[in-house]
N, C-alpha and C positions, 0 to 999 in steps of 0.2 A: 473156378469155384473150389476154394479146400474145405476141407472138414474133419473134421477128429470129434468123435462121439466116446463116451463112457458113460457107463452109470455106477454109481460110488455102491459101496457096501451101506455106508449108513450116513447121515445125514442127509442137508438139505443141496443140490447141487447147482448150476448156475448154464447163464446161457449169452456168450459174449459175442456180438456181432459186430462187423466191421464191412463198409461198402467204400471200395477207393481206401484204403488203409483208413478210412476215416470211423472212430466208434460211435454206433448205433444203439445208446444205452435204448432208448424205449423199441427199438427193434425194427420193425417193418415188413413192407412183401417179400424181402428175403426171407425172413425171418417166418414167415405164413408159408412159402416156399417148403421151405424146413422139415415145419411141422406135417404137415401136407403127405409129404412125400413119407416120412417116419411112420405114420399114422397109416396112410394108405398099404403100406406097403406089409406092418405087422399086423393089421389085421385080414391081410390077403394069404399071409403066413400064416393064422388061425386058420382062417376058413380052409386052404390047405392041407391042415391039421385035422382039420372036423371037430377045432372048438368053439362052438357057440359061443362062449362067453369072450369074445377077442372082440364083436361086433360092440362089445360097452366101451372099448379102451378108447379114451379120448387124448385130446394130445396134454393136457392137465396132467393128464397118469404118469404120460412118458416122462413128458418135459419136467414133472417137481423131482424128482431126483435125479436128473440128468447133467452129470457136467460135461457142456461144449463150447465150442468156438467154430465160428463161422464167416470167415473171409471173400467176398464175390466181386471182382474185378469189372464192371459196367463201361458204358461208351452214355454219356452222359446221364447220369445220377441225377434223381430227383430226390432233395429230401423236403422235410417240413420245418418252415421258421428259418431264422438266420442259423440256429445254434447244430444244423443238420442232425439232433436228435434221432430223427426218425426217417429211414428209406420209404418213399412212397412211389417209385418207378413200377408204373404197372407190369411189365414186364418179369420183374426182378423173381417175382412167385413163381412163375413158367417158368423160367429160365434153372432157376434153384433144383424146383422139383424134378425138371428132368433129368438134372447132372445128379441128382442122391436118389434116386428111386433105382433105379439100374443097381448099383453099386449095393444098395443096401438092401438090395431080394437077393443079388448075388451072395451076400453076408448069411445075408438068415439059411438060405438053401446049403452054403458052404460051408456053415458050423453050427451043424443040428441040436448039440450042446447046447452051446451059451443061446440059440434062439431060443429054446424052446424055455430056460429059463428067465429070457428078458421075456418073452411072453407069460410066461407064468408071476413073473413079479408085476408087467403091469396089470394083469386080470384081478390079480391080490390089491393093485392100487384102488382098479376103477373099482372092485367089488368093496373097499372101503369108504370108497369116494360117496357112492350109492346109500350103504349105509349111514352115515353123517347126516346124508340129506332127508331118510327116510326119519331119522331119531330127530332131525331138528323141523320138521315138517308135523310129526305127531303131537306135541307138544298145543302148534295151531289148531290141529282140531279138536280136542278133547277141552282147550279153554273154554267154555261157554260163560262164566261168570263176566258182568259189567263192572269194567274198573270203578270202582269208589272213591271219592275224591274226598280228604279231610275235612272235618266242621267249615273252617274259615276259607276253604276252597270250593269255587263253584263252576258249574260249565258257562260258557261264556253263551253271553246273549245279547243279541243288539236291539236298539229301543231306536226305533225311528220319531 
C-alpha cells in the first residue's frame, strides 16, 4: 500500500485511487479504508488534545480539500461491472486501514505543528459544514405558508 497525502492551501483537492495499477475513478473499500483510518486516527489526535470539537470532523471535512493518491497491490481484486470503476474486495478496507493508521498517529504525534493545524483546519471545515446545514434546515421550519398555485393551475384530482 503507498500513499502520499497533502492538503492544498486553497482550493478544491482530489482523491486518485488505483487497485492492481488499475484506476478506481468511483473509489471503493480501499478507498473507505482510507478514510477510515484518516478519520479515526485525527480524531483520536483531538481527544488526545482534549478537543472536543474533533469528534464532529467527518471524513467530508478531511477529504474536500485533500489532495491524494492511493495505490493498494491485492492477490485477486474484485471490482464492480466490466469497466472495474469500482474496488469492492471486502477485504481491501482492513487491509488499507491497517497499513495508514500506524503511520499516520506516528505523523500527527511526530509533528505537533502541522497536526495540530490539519486539526484545527478540519474543526474550521466540520464547524462550517454544520453551519450550512443549520442555515439550510431553518428556512424548512419557519415556511408555514401553503404553496399557491396560479388562476389556471390547479391541484390535481382524480374522478373515478
Amino acid at each position: 500500500c503507498e500513499w502520499a497525502v497533502t492538503w492544498p492551501e486553497a482550493g478544491e483537492g482530489f482523491l486518485s485511487t488505483y487497485a492492481n495499477t488499475i484506476p478506481t475513478p468511483q473509489g471503493g473499500t480501499h478507498e473507505a479504508g482510507l478514510r477510515a483510518a484518516l478519520v479515526k486516527g485525527l480524531r483520536a489526535y483531538g481527544e488526545l488534545k482534549k478537543e472536543k470539537r474533533a469528534a464532529s470532523v467527518t471524513a467530508e471535512d478531511l477529504f474536500g480539500g485533500m489532495a491524494a493518491m492511493l495505490s493498494i497491490f491485492i492477490r485477486d481484486p474484485q471490482f464492480q461491472g466490466q469497466t472495474k470503476d469500482k474496488l469492492t474486495s471486502a477485504d481491501a478496507a482492513r487491509m488499507v486501514e491497517q497499513a495508514m493508521r500506524d503511520p499516520f498517529d506516528h505523523w500527527l504525534a511526530g509533528d505537533p505543528q502541522n497536526a495540530d493545524n490539519l486539526l484545527a483546519w478540519a474543526i474550521e471545515r466540520a464547524e462550517e459544514r454544520l453551519r450550512r446545514r443549520e442555515q439550510k434546515d431553518t428556512p424548512r421550519k419557519t415556511a408555514t405558508r401553503k404553496l399557491r398555485l396560479p388562476g389556471k393551475l390547479a391541484d390535481c384530482a382524480r374522478e373515478s
